[in-house]
N, C-alpha and C positions, 0 to 999 in steps of 0.2 A: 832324353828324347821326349819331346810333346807329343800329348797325345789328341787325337783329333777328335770333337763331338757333334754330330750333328742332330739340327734337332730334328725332333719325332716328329712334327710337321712336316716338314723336309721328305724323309722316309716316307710319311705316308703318300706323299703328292709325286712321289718317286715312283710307288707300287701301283698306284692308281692309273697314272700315265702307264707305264711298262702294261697293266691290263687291260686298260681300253685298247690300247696301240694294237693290241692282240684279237678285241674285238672281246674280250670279256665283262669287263667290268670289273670294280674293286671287289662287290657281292663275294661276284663266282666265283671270284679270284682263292675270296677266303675258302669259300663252298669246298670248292675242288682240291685248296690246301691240307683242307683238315681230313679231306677223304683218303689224299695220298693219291689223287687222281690226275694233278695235275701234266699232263703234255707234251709241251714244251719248256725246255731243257730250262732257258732263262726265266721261265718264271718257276718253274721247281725250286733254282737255286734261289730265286728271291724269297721262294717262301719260307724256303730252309732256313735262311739267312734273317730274315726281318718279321716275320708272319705272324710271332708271336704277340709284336707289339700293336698289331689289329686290334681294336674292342669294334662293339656294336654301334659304337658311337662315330666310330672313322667311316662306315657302312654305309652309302644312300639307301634309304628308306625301301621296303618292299611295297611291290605293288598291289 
């Protein structure tokens, strides 16, 4: 069976979208991951799922 890789660019343009769409942002997105405060259902499970491969650097900038 092959297995399938997608890249981590990918992933993160995937979590950013799904954030904004929600009206977060990628920030908050992580913000609220790491707090365990996240929401909604879809992005919990993204963050369960992918959240880890966030750094500071996938982040827009604070204001």
């Amino acid at each position: 069976m092959a297995s399938l890789t997608v890249p981590r660019e990918d992933i993160v343009e995937m979590l950013k979208r799904n954030a904004e769409a929600t009206g977060l942002g990628l920030r908050r997105f992580c913000e609220l991951g790491k707090e365990d405060r996240l929401d909604n259902p879809l992005l919990r499970d993204l963050w369960l799922i992918w959240g880890d491969l966030l750094t500071e650097e996938d982040l827009p900038p604070t204001a």
